[in-house]
ROFIZA-812723 format. One record per residue (C-alpha): residue in one letter; x, y, z. Coordinates in steps of 0.2 Angstrom, whole numbers, plus 5000, padded with zeros to 4 digits. Last residue first. Example, Ala and Ser with C-alpha at 12.3 -4.5 7.8 and 13.67 -1.06 7.14 Angstrom:
# residues 2
s506849955036/a506249785039/
END
This chain:
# residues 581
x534055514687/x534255524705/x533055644712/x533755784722/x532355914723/x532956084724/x533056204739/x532956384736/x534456464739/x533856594752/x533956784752/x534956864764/x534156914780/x533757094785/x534157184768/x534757344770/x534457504762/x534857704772/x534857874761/x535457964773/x534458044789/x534657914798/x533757904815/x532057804806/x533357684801/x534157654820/x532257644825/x531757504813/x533457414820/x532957404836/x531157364834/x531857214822/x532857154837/x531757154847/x530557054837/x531856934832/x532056914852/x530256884857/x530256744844/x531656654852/x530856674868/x529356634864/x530056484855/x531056434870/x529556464883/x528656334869/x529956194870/x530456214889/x528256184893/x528756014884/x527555974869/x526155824876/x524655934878/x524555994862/x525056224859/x526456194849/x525656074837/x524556234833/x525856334830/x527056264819/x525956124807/x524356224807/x524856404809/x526556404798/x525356314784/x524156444783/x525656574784/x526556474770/x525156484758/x525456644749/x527356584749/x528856684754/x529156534766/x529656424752/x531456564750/x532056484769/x532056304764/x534256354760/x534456414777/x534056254783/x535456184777/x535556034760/x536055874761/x535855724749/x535355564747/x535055444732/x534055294733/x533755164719/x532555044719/x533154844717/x532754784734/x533754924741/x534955004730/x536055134739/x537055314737/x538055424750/x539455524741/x540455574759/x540055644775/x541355684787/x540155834796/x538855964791/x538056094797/x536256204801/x535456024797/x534155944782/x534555784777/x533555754762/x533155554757/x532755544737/x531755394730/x531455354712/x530355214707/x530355154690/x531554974694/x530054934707/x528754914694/x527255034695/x525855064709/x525554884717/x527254864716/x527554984727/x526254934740/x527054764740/x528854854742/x528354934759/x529054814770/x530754824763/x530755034762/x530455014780/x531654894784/x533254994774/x532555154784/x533255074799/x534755054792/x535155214780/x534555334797/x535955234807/x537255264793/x536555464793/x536655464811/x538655414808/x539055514793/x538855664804/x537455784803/x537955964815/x536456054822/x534556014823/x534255864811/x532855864799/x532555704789/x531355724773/x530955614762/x530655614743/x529355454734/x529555474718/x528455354703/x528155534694/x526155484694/x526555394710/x527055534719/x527455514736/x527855634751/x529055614766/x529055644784/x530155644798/x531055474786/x530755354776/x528855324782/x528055174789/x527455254804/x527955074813/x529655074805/x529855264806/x529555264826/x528955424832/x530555504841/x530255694834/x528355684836/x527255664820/x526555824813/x526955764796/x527355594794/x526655564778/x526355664764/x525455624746/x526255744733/x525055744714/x525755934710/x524055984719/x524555914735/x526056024736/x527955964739/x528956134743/x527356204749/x526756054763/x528856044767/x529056214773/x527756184786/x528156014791/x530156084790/x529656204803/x528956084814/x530555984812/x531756104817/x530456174829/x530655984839/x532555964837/x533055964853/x532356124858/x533856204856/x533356304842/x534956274829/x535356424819/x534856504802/x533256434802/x532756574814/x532956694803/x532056654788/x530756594798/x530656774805/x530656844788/x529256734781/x528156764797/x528056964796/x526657004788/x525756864796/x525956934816/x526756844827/x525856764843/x526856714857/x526056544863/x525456524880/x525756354888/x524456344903/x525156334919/x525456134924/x524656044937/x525255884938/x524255744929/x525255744912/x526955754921/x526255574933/x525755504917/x527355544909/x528555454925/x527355304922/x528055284904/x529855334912/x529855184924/x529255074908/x530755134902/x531955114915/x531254924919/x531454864902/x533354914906/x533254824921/x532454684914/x533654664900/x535054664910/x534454554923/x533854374911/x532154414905/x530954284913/x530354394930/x529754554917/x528154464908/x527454404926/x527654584932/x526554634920/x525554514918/x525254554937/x525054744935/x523654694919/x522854564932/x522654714945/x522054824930/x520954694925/x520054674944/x519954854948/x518254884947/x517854694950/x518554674967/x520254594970/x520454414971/x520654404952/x522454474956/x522854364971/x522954214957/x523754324941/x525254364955/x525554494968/x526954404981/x526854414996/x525054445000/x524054475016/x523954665015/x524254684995/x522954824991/x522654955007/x524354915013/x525454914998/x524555054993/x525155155008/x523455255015/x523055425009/x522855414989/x523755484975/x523555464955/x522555644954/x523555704971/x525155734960/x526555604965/x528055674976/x527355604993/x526955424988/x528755404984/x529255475003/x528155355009/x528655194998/x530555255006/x529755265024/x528955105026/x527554995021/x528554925006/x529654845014/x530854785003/x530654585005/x528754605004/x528054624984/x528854484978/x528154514960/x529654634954/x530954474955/x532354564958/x534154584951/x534454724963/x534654924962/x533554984945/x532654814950/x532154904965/x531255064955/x530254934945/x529554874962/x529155054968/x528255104953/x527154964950/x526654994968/x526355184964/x525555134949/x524355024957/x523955164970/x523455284957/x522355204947/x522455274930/x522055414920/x523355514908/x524255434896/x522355344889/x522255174894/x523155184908/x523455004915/x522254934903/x523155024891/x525154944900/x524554764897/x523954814878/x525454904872/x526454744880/x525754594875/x526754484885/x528154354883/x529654484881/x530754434866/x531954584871/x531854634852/x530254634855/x529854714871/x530754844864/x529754874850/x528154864861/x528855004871/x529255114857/x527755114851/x526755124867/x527655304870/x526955364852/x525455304856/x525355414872/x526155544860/x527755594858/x528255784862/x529855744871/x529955584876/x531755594880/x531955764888/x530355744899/x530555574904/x532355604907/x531955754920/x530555644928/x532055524927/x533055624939/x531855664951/x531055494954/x532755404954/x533455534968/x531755504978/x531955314978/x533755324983/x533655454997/x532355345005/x533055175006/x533055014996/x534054865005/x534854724999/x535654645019/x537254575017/x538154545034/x538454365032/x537154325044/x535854455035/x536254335021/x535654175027/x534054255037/x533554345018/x533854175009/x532754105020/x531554255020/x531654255001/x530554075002/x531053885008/x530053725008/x531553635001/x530853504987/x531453614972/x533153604977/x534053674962/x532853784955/x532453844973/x534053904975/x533954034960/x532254084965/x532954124984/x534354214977/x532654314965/x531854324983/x533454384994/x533954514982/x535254484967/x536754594963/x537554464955/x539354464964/x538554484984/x537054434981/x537254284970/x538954244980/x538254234996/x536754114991/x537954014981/x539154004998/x537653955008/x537253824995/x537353665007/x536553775017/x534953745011/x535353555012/x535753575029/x534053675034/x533253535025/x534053415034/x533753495051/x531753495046/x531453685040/x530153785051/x531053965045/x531054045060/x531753895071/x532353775059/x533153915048/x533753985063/x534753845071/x535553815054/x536053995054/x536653965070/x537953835066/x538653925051/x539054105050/x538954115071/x540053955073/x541253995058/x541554165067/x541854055085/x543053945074/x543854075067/x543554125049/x544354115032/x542454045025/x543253905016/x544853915028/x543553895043/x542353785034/x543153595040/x543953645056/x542353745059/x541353575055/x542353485065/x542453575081/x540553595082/x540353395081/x541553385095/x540253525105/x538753445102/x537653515090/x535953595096/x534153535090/x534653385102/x533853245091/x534853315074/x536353345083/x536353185093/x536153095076/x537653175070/x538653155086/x538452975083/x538752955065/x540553045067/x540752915082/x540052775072/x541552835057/x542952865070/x542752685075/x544052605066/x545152735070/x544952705092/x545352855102/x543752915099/x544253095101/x546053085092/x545152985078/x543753115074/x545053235070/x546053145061/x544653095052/x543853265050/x545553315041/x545553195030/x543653225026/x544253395021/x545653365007/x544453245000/x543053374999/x544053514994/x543953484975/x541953494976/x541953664984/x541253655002/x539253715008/x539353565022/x538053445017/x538153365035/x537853175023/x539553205018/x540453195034/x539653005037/x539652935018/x541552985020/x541652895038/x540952735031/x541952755015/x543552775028/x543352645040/x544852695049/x546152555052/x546452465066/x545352335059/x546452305048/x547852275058/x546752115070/x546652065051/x548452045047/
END
């Protein structure tokens, strides 16, 4: 009975054999896999018993060699070539040379390069399924095997074997730039460089973002406009990558930043923010990755904004993909406006209109929507608004001459604008909306204004108890859609809304004040810095029309010869306060 025992396979010593190779095989093949190596193993001992010393053998061969001996060879392709659905010589060149290459260029020990491998099919599955570049693959592995010496190249040697190579190439870094430099403009619109901060701080707070933001991205540029160019660039070419990968943004060398896509992106910036050499080159020569460490190396002129680029990038590697690549866009587009405010840029001339006729043209012009994306709506409004809630009737604004995205939460206002009375305990606000109002902004508008009346109740209080304040939220549009009786009490104050069209503002702008008032919150907010050149050639444009048009119909009078009355624009509803009583 013995001598037929020891005929038998030593099967625990063969399994502790097979699976010290590490082979990268899902846990519920491995039984089914060491069966197969010991069939194997057996037909080439000749001896079952002995088919575990002949697996140790070869593996020790292997290891002493640097090259695995051929029975070896034929085991491990038996045991990956249904996992990796190729050939033995395909399971040969996606396995055995790898290992070879990760001793070789990578200067791991044998093991090390096997135990790296051991997550070959992770590795392949994070780039190819995730989207993630060599360095974050590399992250993710490192995570798991913190004591391999191993980096992005690793990962990068693994991949490339597999055919996956993450690459960023020109046309994609110059299609990006182009069309958010479009989206920056569009979606900013006329905010301010605060304005911008805003938003971006209330992002990075609802994405939990480890980092003072706003004050991160000032030391960058601390004023919308004047920065150092190269950093930006460099910025702006890691941010552009995660746009394209799951990437960690302070590995600065997998995407070869000295080459022809950082080139081609260094060619469409303005020559305020460019320089000559590659950044990369002239600022991150020996470094591969640009952390707070090699940022205090730099010299002391630009020692905070290199720490400010690595807090940056160090605030961004945390956030789980999606939320970095959409924090990512943004902060794109913040870099996007520097770049617009250092082009050159002819000078935005206004048309100028004459005072006699600035009631009738506002009158006009209210009637339909400027397509300007709201930004003369709400200039206008300003205007009217300064008249139709005057300082001298105990009115105290805010908002006015704010951009059309400024946040109402930080602002603190209810809506564009509004004005408070704390003598009538009224607070009315003002929403202008260019084109057709829906039940759905106004639903949005109701939430977010829910936490700013909430954060303002202290100050309330302070003036008159909460049950004898009034407030009234306008929608001001050119027409309306689905809406119903809209009517809330929030934190025990009362709030009516209602709707009226612009056309019905129109009779305020026959006041003796409106022109001052046309001048200071139309015109001269037309004229900043930040309001789109589109905006101001659509008002001249818009302008230059009713002029025409009053020319041509001044000459059809003067050619009459009967008795010839008209009225150019029909007189407007004047628009009533809607307080709730």
């Amino acid at each position: 009975m013995s001598d037929e025992k020891s005929k038998l396979p030593d099967i625990w010593g063969f399994r502790q054999a097979f699976l010290s190779l590490h082979l990268p095989i899902p846990p519920h093949l491995v039984e089914q896999k060491i069966g197969q190596a010991v069939e194997i193993a057996t037909e080439q001992c000749g001896a079952p018993q002995d088919a575990a010393a002949w697996l140790n053998l070869h593996i020790r061969n292997w290891k002493t060699q640097e090259k695995c001996p051929p029975e070896l060879a034929n085991v491990i392709c038996e045991a990956l070539g249904s996992i990796l659905r190729t050939t033995p010589k395909e399971t040969t060149k996606l396995y055995l040379k790898p290992h070879a290459k990760l001793i070789q260029g990578s200067f791991l020990s044998h093991e090390h390069a096997s135990l790296y491998l051991s997550s070959a099919l992770l590795v392949i599955d994070l780039a190819q399924q995730h989207g993630m570049s060599a360095s974050q693959v590399s992250l993710v592995v490192a995570s798991r095997t913190p004591q391999l010496d191993a980096n992005w190249e690793t990962a990068q040697a693994v991949l490339q074997t597999f055919g996956i190579t993450p690459k960023i190439d020109t046309e994609f870094i110059v299609s990006l730039f182009e069309e958010e430099k479009i989206l920056a403009e569009e979606l900013y619109l006329d905010s301010t460089y605060d304005d911008i901060l805003q938003s971006l701080e209330v992002l990075s707070e609802k994405l939990e973002v480890g980092a003072d933001l706003p004050a991160t991205l000032r030391a960058l540029c601390p004023d919308g406009e004047h920065a150092f160019g190269p950093y930006l660039q460099m910025i702006h070419y890691q941010l552009s990558i995660v746009e394209k990968y799951d990437h960690p943004p302070s590995y600065l060398y997998e995407f070869t930043p000295r080459g022809t896509a950082v080139d081609a992106l260094m060619r469409l910036y303005p020559s305020p923010l460019s320089e000559a050499r590659n950044p990369f080159l002239n600022n991150a020569k020996a470094a591969s990755r640009w952390n707070s460490d090699w940022a205090k190396s730099k010299k002391p002129h630009h020692r905070r904004q290199a720490l400010a680029m690595a807090e940056l990038f160090e605030a961004l590697e945390p956030l789980a993909y999606p939320a970095r690549r959409e924090l990512a866009f943004w902060l794109r587009l913040w870099i996007q406006r520097i770049i617009i405010q250092n082009s050159r840029q002819p000078e935005k001339r206004l048309r100028t209109i004459p005072t006699a006729l600035l009631s009738k043209l506002t009158g006009s012009l209210l009637q339909t929507p400027s397509e300007t994306r709201g930004i003369l709506e709400q200039r206008r409004v300003d205007a009217l608004s300064v008249i139709m809630y005057p300082a001298s009737d105990g009115w105290r604004p805010r908002g006015l001459g704010d951009s059309v995205n400024a946040n109402n939460l930080s602002k603190k206002k209810l809506g564009d604008c509004d004005f408070q009375n704390a003598r009538e305990c009224a607070i009315v606000a003002l929403e202008p909306h260019a084109g057709v109002l829906t039940a759905s902004y106004v639903e949005e508008h109701i939430f977010s204004l829910t936490k700013v009346l909430k954060g303002q109740i202290p100050e309330l209080e302070g003036i008159a108890d909460i049950g004898n304040w009034k407030i009234n939220v306008t929608f001001v549009a050119h027409s309306f859609k689905g809406l119903s009786n809209f009517k809330r009490d929030i934190s025990g104050i009362p709030v009516s809304f209602s709707f009226c069209r612009f056309s019905e503002l129109a009779g305020y702008a026959d006041s003796n004040s409106f022109p001052d008032a046309y001048r200071h919150w139309v015109e001269e907010p037309l004229r900043g810095k930040y309001v789109p050149k589109f905006v101001v050639e659509r008002y001249n444009r818009l302008v230059s029309n009713y002029l025409k048009g009053r020319q041509i119909a001044n000459q059809a009078l003067q050619a009459s010869d009967s008795p010839y009355t008209r009225t150019l624009f029909p007189s407007a509803t004047p628009h009533q306060q809607r307080l709730s009583e």
